[in-house]
N, C-alpha and C positions, 0 to 999 in steps of 0.2 A: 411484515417487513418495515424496516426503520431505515431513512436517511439520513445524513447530516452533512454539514457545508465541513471543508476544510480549505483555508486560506493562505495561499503560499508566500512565499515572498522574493524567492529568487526563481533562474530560470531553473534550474536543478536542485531537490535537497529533499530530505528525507523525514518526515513530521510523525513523530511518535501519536499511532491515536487508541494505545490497548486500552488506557481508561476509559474513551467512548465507548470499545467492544464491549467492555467489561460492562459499563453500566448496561449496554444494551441487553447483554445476556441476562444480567440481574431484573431488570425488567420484565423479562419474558418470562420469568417462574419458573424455567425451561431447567428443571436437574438434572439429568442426561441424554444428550443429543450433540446435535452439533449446531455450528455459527458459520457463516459463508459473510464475508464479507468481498463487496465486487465495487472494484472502479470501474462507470460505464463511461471511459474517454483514452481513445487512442494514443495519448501522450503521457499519460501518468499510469502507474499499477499500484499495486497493493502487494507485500512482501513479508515476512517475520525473519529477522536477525536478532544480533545480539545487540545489547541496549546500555551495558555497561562500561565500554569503553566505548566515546564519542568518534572517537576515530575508526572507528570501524563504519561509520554511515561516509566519510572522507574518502575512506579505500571503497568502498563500494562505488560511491559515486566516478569514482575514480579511474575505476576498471572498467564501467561500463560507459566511462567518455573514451576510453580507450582502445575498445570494441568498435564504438560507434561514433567516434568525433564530428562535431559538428560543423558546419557549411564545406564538406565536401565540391569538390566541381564534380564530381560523379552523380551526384543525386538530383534525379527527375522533379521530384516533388515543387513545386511554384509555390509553396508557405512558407518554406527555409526551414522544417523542423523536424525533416526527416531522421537523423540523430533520436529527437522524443522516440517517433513512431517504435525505432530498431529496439531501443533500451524499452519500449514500455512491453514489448512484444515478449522479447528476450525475462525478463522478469514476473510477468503475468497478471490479468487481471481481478484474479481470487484469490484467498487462502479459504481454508475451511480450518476449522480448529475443533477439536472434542470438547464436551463442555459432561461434569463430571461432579455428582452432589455439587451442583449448582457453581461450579467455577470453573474457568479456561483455563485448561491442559496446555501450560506452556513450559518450557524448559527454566531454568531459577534465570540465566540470559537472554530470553529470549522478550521480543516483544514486535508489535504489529506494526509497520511502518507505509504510511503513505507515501508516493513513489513520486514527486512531480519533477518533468523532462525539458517542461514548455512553460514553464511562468514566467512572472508570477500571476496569479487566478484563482479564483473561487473556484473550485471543486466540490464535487459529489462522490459520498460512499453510501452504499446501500449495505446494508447488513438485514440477513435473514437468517434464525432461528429455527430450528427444527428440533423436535423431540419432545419429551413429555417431560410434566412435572412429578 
């Protein structure tokens, strides 16, 4: 398994990190298997959309402030970020991806996006590797 920091900047937004995965899998020698990549924090997830038009990380974010808008008077929670919690829930805290003569199986759109709900904040991805070379 392999970690790395990712640093946010706002309270919500969407930080492209396939070139991290990617190295990581390169690293690993791993020619076919797969890659799990996991955010371990209640307010952020881990997601693959498309990467090519910027606005589509806009609409996402978009819809799920819309799902889950934040400082309700309805919500229990005493940190004020119950909104994070709903959206990081809702979106999840893995992807797994095939990994295939040594490169991630992803659509020519698509790419892996860090989720943050509640920044901004140093975060953690863990990425682990399975399969042979």
């Amino acid at each position: 398994m392999e970690s790395f920091a990712v640093s946010t900047r706002a309270r919500s937004e969407l930080i492209d990190i396939t070139a991290e995965v990617k190295r990581i899998a390169g690293k690993s020698g791993v020619m076919n298997g797969l890659i799990t990549v996991f955010v371990p924090h209640t307010t952020a997830a881990v997601t693959i959309n498309e990467n090519a038009d910027p606005s589509v990380r806009h609409d996402l974010l978009k819809g799920l402030s819309d799902i889950a808008p934040a400082n309700l008077p309805q919500y229990r929670h005493a940190e004020g970020n119950s909104d994070a919690h709903i959206k990081a829930s809702l979106v999840g805290s893995s992807v797994t991806i095939i990994i295939s003569e040594g490169r991630l199986i992803l659509g020519t759109w698509q790419s892996v996006f860090f989720c943050e709900f509640d920044g901004p904040r140093t975060r953690k991805v863990d990425v682990q590797v399975i399969g042979k070379d």
